[in-house]
Structures are given as C-alpha cells and as structure tokens.
C-alpha positions in Angstrom: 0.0 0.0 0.0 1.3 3.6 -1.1 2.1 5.9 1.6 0.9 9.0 -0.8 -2.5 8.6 -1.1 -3.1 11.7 -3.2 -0.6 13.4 -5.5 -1.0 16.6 -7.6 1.2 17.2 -10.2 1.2 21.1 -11.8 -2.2 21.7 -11.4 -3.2 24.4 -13.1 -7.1 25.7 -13.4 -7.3 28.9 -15.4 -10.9 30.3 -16.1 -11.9 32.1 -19.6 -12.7 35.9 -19.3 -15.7 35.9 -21.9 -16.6 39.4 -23.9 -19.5 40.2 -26.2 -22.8 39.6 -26.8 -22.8 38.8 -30.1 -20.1 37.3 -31.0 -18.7 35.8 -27.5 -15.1 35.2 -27.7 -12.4 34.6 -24.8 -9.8 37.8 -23.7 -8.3 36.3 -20.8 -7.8 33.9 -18.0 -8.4 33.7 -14.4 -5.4 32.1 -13.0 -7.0 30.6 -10.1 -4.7 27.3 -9.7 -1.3 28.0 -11.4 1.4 24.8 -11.3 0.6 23.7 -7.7 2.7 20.3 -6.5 1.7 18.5 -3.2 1.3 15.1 -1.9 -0.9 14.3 1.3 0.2 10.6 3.2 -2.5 8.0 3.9 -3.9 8.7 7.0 -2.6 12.4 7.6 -4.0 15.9 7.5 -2.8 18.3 4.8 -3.5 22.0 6.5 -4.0 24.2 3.3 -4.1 28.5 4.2 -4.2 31.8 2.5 -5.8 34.7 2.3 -9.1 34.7 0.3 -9.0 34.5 -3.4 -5.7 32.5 -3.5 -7.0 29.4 -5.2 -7.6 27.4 -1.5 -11.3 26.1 -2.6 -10.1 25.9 -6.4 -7.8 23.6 -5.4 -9.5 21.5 -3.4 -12.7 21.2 -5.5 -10.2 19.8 -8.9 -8.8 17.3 -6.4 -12.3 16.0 -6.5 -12.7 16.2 -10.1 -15.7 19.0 -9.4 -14.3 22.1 -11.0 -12.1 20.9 -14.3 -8.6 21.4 -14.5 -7.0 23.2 -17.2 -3.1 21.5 -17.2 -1.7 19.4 -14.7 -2.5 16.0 -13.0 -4.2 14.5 -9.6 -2.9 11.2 -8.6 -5.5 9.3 -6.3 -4.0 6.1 -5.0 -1.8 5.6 -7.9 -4.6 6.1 -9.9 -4.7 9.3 -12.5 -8.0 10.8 -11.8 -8.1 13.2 -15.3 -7.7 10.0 -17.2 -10.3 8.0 -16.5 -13.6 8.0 -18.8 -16.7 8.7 -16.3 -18.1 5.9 -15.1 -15.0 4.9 -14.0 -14.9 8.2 -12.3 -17.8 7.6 -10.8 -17.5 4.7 -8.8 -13.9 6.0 -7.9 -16.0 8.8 -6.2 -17.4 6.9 -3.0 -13.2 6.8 -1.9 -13.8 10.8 -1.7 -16.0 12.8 0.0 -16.3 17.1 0.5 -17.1 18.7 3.9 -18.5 21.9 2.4 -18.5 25.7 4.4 -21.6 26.6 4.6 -23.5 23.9 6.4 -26.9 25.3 5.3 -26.9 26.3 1.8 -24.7 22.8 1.3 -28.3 20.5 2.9 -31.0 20.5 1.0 -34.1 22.3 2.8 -36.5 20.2 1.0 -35.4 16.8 2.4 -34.8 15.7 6.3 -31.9 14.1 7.7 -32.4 10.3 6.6 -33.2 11.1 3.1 -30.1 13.7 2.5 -27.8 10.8 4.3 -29.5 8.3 2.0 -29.0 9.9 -1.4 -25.1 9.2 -1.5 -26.2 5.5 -0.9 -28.7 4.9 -3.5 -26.4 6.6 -5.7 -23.7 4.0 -5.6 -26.0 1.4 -4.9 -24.9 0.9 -1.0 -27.2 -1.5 0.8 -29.8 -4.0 0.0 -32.8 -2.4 1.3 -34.2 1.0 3.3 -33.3 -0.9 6.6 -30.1 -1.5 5.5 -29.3 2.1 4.4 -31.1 3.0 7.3 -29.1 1.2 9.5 -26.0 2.7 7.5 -26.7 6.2 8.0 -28.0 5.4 12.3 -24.4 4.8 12.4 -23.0 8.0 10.9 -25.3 9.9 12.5 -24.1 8.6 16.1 -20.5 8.3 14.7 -21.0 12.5 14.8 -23.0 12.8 18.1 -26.5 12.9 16.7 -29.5 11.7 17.9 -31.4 9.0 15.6 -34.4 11.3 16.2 -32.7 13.6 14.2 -33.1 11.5 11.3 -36.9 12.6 10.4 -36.0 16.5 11.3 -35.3 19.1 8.5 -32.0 21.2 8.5 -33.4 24.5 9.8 -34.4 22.3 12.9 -30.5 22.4 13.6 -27.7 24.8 14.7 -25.0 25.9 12.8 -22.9 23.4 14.5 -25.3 20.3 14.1 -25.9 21.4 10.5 -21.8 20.5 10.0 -22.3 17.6 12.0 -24.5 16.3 9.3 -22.5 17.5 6.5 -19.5 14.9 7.9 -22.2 12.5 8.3 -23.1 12.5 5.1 -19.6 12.5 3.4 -19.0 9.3 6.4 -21.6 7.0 5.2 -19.7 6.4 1.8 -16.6 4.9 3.9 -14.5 7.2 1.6 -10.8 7.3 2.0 -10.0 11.2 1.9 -12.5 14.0 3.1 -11.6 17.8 1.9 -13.1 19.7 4.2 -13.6 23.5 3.3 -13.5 25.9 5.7 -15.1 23.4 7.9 -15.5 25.6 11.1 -15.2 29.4 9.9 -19.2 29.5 9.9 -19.5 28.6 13.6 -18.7 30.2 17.1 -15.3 29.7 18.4 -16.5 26.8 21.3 -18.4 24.6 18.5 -14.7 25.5 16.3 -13.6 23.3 18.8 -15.8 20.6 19.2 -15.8 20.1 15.4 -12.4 19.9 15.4 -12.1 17.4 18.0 -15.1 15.3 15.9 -12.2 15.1 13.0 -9.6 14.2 14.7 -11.5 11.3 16.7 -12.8 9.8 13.0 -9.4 10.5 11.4 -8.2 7.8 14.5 -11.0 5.5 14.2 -11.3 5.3 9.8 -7.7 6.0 9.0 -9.0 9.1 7.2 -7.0 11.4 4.9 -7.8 15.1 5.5 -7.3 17.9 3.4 -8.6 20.9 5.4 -8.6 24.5 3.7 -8.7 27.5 6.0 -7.8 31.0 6.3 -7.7 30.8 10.0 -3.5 29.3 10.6 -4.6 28.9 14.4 -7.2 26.4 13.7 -5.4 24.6 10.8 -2.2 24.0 13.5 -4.2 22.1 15.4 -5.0 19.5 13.0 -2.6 19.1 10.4 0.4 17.1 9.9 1.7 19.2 7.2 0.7 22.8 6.5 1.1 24.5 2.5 0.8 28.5 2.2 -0.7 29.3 -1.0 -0.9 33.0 -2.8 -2.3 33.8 -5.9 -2.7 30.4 -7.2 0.1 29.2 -6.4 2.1 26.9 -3.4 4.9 29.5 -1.6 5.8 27.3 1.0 4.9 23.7 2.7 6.4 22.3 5.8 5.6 20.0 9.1 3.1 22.3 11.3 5.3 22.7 14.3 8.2 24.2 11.9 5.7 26.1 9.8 5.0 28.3 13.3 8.8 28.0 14.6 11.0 28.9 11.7 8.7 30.3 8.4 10.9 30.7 5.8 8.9 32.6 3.3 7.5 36.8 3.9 4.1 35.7 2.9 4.2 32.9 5.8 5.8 35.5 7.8 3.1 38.1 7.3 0.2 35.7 8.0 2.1 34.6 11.2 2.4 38.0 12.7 -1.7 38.6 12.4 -2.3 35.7 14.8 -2.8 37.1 17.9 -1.3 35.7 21.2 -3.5 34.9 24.1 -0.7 37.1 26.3 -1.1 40.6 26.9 2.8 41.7 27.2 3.6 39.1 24.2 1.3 40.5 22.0 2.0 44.4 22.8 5.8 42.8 22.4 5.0 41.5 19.1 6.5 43.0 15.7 3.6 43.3 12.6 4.6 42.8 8.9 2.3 45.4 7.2 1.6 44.7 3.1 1.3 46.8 0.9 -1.8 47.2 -0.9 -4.4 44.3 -1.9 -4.2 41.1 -3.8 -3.1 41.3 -7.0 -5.7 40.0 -9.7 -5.5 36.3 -11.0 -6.1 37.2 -14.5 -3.0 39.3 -14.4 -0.9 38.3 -11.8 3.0 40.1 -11.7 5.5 39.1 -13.5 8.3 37.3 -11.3 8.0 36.3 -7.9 3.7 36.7 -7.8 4.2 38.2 -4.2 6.7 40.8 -5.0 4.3 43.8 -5.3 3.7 43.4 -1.5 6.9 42.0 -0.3 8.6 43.7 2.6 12.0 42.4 1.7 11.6 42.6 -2.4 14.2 43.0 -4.3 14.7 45.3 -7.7 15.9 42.8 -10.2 15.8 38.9 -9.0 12.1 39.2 -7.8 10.6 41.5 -10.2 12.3 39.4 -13.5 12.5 35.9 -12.1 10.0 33.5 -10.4 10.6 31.1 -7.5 10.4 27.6 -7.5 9.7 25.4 -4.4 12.6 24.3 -3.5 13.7 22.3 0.0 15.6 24.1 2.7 16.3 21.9 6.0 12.6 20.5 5.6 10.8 23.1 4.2 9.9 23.9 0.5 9.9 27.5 0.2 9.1 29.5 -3.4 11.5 32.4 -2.7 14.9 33.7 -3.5 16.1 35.0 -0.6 14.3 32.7 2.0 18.2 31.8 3.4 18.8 35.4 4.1 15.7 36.4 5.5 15.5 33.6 7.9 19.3 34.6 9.2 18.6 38.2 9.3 21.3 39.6 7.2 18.5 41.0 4.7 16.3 43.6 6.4 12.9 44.7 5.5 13.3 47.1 2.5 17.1 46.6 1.9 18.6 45.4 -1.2 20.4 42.4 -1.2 24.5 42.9 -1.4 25.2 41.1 -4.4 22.7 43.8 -5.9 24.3 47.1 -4.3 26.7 47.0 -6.9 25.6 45.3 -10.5 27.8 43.9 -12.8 28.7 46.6 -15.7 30.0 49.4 -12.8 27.9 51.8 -11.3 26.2 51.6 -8.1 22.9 50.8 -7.4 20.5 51.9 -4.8 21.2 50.5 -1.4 17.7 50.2 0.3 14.3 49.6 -1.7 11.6 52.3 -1.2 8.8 51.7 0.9 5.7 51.1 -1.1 3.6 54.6 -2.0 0.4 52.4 -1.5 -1.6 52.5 1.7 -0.4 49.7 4.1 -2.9 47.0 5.1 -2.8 44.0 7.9 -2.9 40.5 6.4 
C-alpha cells in the first residue's frame, strides 16, 4: 500500500474571461490554480491557508474532479484521476467525499436528515434495502454525536454546529478514503470551532482518514494538520511540518500571516513586531511578472524578484518559493534593503542601497 495517497502534479485551473454579446469570444484567463505540486500521506492531515482569493477552494474542488482542470494531474491512489472516462470516475468517487463551508446552503431544505444521508447511498447502490441504508446512515449519525431522532427533522431544525455535523455524516456514510473539508468551522462560534475539530480528529483515528482541510484561519489549521502549504495567488509559496511552519517560516508571505495571529498574552502581543503589506491582492487574471508576491513584499528585491520567479525548492525540511528565504531567515536581509550582491551590479555603477517603501496604503494580512 502507497504511503501517498493523493498526488498533484502542476495543477493548473485557469478560467476564460468571456466578452461580447454577439459574437462571445475569450480575452483572458483567471489564473486561479497556477502549477501547484503537493502530496498528502495515507492517514494524515494536509493543513492548506491563505488569504481569500488565493486558489484554496479551487484547489481543493479539482482534487475531487468537481471544477475541471486546465493543465496538470491529480494522482488518487496511484490512480490518475483526469484520465479516466466517467463511469469509472464515478464509482472512484465513494473513496472521496467534500465537507462543504456553509453547512446550510450545502443541505437540502426540501429533504430531512435520513433522506439527505440516503442519497449518497442509493447513488452507488450501498445497501440492500431501506433498513439497511437505514441502518447505515444510524451509524454515521451517532459516529458525529446525533440523535437517531434527528433522522426525520429538517436542516433549519439544527444549529450551525449540528448542521456541520451532518454534513461529515453525510460524506461518512460512503466509507471514503479522503474528506476535503472546506472551511469546515469558519461559519461557527469559536467553542463549537472546537468541538468540530475534536469530531475530525477522533474519526481521522478510528477510519484511517485522509484530511485535506482548507482554511484561512492558521490557528485552527495547527491544530490539525500534519503538514501545513501556504498558497498565494494560485500558487504553493511554501509547505512544511506544522510545528516548523510556526517556529521557523521561511517565506515573507508565511511570515506576514504569522504576525496577524494574535497571542492569548497581553505583554507578548503588545511585544510582538507586525509585517504590514502593501496594498491588496493582485488579480488572477494578471498576476506580476516574477515572484507573484513581490508587489507586496517587505523584503523585495529590484531585479531577482521582479524578472524571475521562484520555484519550491527544500531548505532543511521546508519547501519555500523564494529567492532569498536563506537570508531572511538569518537576518542579514532587512525589511526594505537590497540584497549585497545587488548594491553593486555587474557593468559598474552603483545601485541603490535600500528599496523604497511602497507609496500604497499599508494593510494587515
């Protein structure tokens, strides 16, 4: 048995910008999901974060083969899910299930517990009968902490936080293999954030699930992933264990999320140095040339990072997209301070020693 249970390879999902009424024709792309690599081990939790708009939900949703990738490959148990024809794909489907945001508009209002839990079922032709299926679906349902009551109610019976409880339920009763769960607790207060939690994690142990859980919030995502990948504007920056993610982040996007956590401890937090971008996300359907995070980078440089872009590359565990993660991390390049080797260029002359800070209005993470 594989280790890796899914692999993407240079995923890329770019979305046509459409013009005209008459004569429709194509102008541009949306960028969305631009050459992301990962793999998530059997039985782990892949922690995916970044701001909104980055491609997160994108990316998780052509895992599942629900929004259609442009370029690229996703490799599901050794098995290339964008070549197979569909009905293959289809009974492939039951070894993958979706937690979805929004536990309400994801439930159908029209149908009650047992029959939303059922309809997975009768789809891949689970169980022999309606006792069976019944008997299937009593299970997930007290797998989550439901009531079998709860079976004949209708989803605006619920809270917010037993409305997700029957979302995992219903991606449970298919026995899949790997959940993605997006932005599985954003939608709920901050105590039923941690019951939910504590729900995945105690059917990650008893199922041998594979997570991949999309957030924006890098304090919940710590608590439950193995390994944690920072993505901005389409695109993977860096990727490392959690624990070394938070100790040592290697790349100023990473950094810049990091510092807008706040710390439970008065005299920490006062203590605590920001890292302030400049302006707003850049758009996918244009996205800089270069390093994509250069237009807001603190510690951007005027040649390397505006001409060139990053590739992942491994640095004592870590894969970081940037070219001066080494330097950062030590210290010897400052915020806003060109990198020696570009002080003086080749050809003579001298260039600028520190880089202007940006004219645009600064903004938190």
């Amino acid at each position: 048995m594989s280790e890796t249970l899914v692999e993407v390879r240079d995923l890329k999902v770019h979305f046509p910008i459409r013009r005209g009424v008459l004569f429709d024709r194509v102008v541009g792309h949306v960028k969305a999901v631009d050459g992301v690599d990962l793999r998530i081990a059997r039985g782990q939790t892949y922690g995916l974060v970044g701001e909104s708009g980055c491609g997160k939900s994108t990316l998780g949703r052509a895992i599942l083969q629900l929004t259609p990738s442009t370029g690229g490959e996703v490799v599901f148990d050794g098995v290339s899910l964008d070549q197979l024809p569909a009905g293959k794909l289809r009974e492939m489907r039951r070894r993958f299930q979706m937690i979805f945001q929004d536990p309400m508009s994801s439930l159908d209002p029209r149908q009650n517990v047992e029959s939303i839990l059922v309809e997975g079922l009768q789809a891949h032709n689970i169980g022999a009968d309606r006792d069976e299926r019944r008997q299937i679906v009593t299970e997930a349902l007290d797998s989550v902490g439901l009531p079998r009551w709860a079976l004949s109610r209708y989803p605006h019976e619920f809270s917010g936080g037993q409305r997700q409880r029957i979302g995992i339920a219903r991606a449970l009763v298919l026995g899949p293999e790997l959940i993605v769960a997006d932005e599985p607790v954003s939608a709920l207060d901050v105590s039923i954030q941690a019951q939910v939690i504590n729900l995945l994690n105690e059917l990650q142990i008893e199922r041998n699930l594979t997570y991949l859980v999309i957030a924006h919030d890098l304090a919940v995502v710590r608590h439950i992933s193995d390994t944690i990948g920072v993505m901005y504007l389409g695109a993977l920056v860096e990727e490392a264990s959690g624990d070394q993610l938070y100790r040592e982040p290697l790349h100023p996007y990473t950094r810049a999320l990091l510092s807008a956590v706040p710390v439970p401890d008065p005299e920490v937090e006062d203590r605590r140095e920001r890292i302030l971008l400049a302006g707003d996300l850049p758009s996918p359907a244009n996205p800089p040339a270069g390093c994509r995070f250069h237009t807001r980078c603190p510690w951007v440089q005027p040649t390397r990072c505006v001409d060139e872009r990053p590739v992942l590359r491994e640095i004592g565990g870590t894969r970081v997209a940037c070219h001066w993660a080494e330097q950062i991390a030590s210290g010897a390049l400052r915020p806003h301070q060109v990198a020696p080797e570009l002080v003086h260029p080749a050809g003579g002359g001298t260039g600028p020693s520190t880089v202007s800070a940006p004219s645009e209005p600064e903004t938190y993470v």
